[in-house]
N, C-alpha and C positions, 0 to 999 in steps of 0.2 A: 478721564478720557480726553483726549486732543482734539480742540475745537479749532478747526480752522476754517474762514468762511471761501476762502476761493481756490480750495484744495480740491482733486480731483475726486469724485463721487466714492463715495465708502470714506474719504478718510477720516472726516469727522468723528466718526464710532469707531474710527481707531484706538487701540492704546500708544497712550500717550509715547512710551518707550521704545513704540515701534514706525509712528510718526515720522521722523526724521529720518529713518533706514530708508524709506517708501519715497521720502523726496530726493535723497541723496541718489536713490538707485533709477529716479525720474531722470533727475540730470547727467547720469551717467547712460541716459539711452536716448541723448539729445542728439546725437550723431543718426541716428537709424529713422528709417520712413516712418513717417506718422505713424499711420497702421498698426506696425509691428509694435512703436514705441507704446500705442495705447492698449494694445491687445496684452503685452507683459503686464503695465503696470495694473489693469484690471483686475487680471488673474492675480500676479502676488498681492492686490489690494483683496481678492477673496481671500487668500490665504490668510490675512493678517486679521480678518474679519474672525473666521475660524478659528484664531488661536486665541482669542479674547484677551485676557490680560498679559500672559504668556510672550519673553521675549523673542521675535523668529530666532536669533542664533541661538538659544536654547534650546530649542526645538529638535528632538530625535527619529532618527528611521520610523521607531515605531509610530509616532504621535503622526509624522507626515502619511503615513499609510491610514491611518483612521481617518486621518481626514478625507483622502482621497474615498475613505469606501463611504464616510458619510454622505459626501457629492453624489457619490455614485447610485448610495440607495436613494438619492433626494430625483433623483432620473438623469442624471448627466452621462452624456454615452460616453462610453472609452475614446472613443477619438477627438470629442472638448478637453474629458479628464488630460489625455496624453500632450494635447498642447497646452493644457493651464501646467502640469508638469515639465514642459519646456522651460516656460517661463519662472518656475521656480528653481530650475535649474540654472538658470540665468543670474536670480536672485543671489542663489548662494554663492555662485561662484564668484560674485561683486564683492561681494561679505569676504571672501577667504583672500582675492587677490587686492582687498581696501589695505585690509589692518591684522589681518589672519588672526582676527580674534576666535577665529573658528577651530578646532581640532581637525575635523572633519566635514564632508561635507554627507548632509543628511538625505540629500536625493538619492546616492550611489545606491544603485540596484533598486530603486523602487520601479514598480511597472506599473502604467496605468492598465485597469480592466479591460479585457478584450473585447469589443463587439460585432456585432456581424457586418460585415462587408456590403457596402450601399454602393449599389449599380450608379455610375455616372449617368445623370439624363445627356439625351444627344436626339436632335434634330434627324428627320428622314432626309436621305439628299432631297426629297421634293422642297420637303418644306426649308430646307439650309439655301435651297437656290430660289425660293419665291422669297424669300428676306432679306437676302444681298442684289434681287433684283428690282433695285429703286430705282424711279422716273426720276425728272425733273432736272434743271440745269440749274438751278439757282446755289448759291457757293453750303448754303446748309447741305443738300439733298447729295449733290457729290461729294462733299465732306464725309459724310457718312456711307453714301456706297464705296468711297476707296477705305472706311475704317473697317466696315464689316465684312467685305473682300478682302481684307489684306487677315481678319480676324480669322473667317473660315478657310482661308490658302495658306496660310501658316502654321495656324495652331499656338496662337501667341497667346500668353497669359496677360490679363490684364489690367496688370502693372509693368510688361513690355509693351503692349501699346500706348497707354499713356505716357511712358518713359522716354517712348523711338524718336531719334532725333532724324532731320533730314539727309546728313550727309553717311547714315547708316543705311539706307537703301539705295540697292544698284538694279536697275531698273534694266539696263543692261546686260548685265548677267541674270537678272532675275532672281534675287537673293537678298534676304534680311541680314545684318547683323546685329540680335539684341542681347541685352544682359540679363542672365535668367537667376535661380536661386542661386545664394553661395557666390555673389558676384562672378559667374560664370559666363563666357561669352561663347553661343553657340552661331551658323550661319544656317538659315533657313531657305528653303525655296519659295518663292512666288512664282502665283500662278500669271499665265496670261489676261484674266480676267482681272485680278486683282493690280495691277502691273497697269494697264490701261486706264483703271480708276485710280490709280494715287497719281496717275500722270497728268487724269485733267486734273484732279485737286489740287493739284503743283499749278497749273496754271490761275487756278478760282486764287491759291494761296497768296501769291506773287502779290495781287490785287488789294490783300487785306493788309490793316497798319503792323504788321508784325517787328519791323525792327530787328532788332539779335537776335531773336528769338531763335533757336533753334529743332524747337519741337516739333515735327513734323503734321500733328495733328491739334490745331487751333482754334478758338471761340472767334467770332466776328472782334472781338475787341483786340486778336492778332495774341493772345496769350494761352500758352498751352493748357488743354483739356487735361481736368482729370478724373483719374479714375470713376469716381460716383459720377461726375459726368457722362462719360463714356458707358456706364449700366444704364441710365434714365436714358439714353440716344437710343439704346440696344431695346431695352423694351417699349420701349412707344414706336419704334419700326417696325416691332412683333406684331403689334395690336395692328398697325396701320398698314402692314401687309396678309393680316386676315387670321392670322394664328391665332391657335387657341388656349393657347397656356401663355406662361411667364418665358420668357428669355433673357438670359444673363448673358454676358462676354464667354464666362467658361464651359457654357452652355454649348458656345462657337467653338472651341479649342476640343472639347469630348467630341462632336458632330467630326471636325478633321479629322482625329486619330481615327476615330472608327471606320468610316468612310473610308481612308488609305489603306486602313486595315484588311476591310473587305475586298478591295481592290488588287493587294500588291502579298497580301498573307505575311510581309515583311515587319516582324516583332519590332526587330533592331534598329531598321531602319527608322520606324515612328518612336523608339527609344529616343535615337539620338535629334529626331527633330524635335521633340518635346522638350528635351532639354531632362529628361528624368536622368536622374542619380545611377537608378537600382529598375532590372528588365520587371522585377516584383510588380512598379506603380506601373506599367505599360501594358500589362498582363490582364487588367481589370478590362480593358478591350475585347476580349475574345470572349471575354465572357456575352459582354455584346453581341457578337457576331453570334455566340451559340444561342442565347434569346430566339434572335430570327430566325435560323435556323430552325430551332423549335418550334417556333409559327409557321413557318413554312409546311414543316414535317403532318403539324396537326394539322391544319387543314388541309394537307394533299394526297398522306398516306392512307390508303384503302381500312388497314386494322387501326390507326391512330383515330379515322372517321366513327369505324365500328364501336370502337372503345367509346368513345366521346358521348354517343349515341345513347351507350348502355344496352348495345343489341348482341356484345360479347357474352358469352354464359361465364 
């Protein structure tokens, strides 16, 4: 087995044969954001776990599908399984276009297991507007009401908010432009609220030692925020604006959709401000709006009370 002492987690209990695939295809995803680059190499380092002595290019359709059901019985929902299959996807496809030591490639047509469909959480408008409504002048407390304005007025994922540079916002027009999945460039609306807040931040920002910096959204030390930053700002504004659960960034971006959803009944429209691909991912909204709907129903409908009751025969 391959000992190495400052190699990423799992690879030690590597085999040894398959060691140097795992580094080679590390530095081959030195280009792509952290995240993404650490989230592959995790998964294909499960996979390589899985196959024990076994080298991955030997590895066949079938043997990658037992693995996957072994995940699967071990409790891994279909939608982890389907992105560690991404990532081996990825894998092989390194392997076929390095040295084409490969015939084939052994993901083709494997599916990860289906599971059921998990309702996005999303904020009430009450509680989406007492969390972007922050006191205080001091350049933290604006900092953060122009981020989480600008979060629930757009609908920005957040990796386009830590991303957004300053001379991507026209305040003027009232409009984002960020880079969303698939290096895709969409243009967003800002609202009047959020528009107001990044304008005094503009002015708090001016202030701070920034330099070149381009980032729109900055630490007191003038260098741009990120992401994990931006969650730990998001939930300790949750707590210290009275809320009672957890708050995430995407927590912000599900609360828009929905919200515009109920508002404007327009699919396509919050399609294309999301920045989604396929109307498929935008569609999980309405399921939303039927929720309430159904809260609505039960506690207002005469036979839905009755029923509820247990006073129907």
């Amino acid at each position: 087995m391959a000992k190495r002492e400052n190699a990423s987690a799992g690879l030690a209990t590597i085999a040894a044969v398959n060691a140097p695939l795992l580094a080679a295809f590390t530095r081959h995803l030195a280009p792509q954001p952290a995240h993404t680059r650490d989230a592959y190499v995790r998964d294909v380092t499960r996979l390589a776990l899985a196959a024990g002595d076994a080298a991955l290019p030997s590895l066949k359709r079938a043997q990658l599908a037992r693995i996957l059901a072994s995940l699967h019985a071990k409790g891994l929902s279909g939608r982890s399984l389907a992105r560690m299959l991404s990532a081996w996807r990825a894998f092989y496809r390194f392997l076929l276009d390095r040295d084409r030591a490969l015939a084939e490639d052994p993901c083709a047509g494997l599916k990860a297991p289906k599971s059921g469909k998990r309702l996005p959480a999303a904020l009430t408008p009450d509680e989406a507007v007492r969390l972007v409504t922050i006191g205080g002048d001091d350049p933290v407390s604006v900092r953060d009401r122009a981020l989480l304005e600008l979060a629930y007025s757009s609908g920005l994922r957040l990796s386009e908010l830590a991303g957004l540079d300053v001379d991507r916002v026209d305040l003027t027009g009232g409009e984002v432009r960020v880079w969303g999945k698939g290096a895709k460039e969409r243009v967003v609306p800002v609202g009047a609220a959020a528009r107001d807040a990044i304008a005094a931040w503009l002015v708090q920002r001016a202030a701070l030692p920034v330099g070149d910096e381009r980032a729109l959204f900055v630490g007191a030390s003038g260098r741009r925020m990120s992401g994990r930053t931006i969650e730990r700002r998001v939930a300790a504004w949750a707590i210290r604006q009275g809320l009672d659960h957890h708050v995430h960034p995407h927590m912000l971006r599900h609360s828009f959709a929905s919200h515009v959803l109920q508002s404007s009944g327009d699919l396509r429209a919050v399609q294309e401000m999301l920045g989604h691909a396929s109307i498929a991912s935008t569609q999980v909204y309405t399921h939303l709006d039927f929720q309430a709907l159904a809260k609505v129903y039960d506690a207002a409908h005469p036979r839905a009370r009755r029923k509820r009751q247990g006073s129907d025969p």
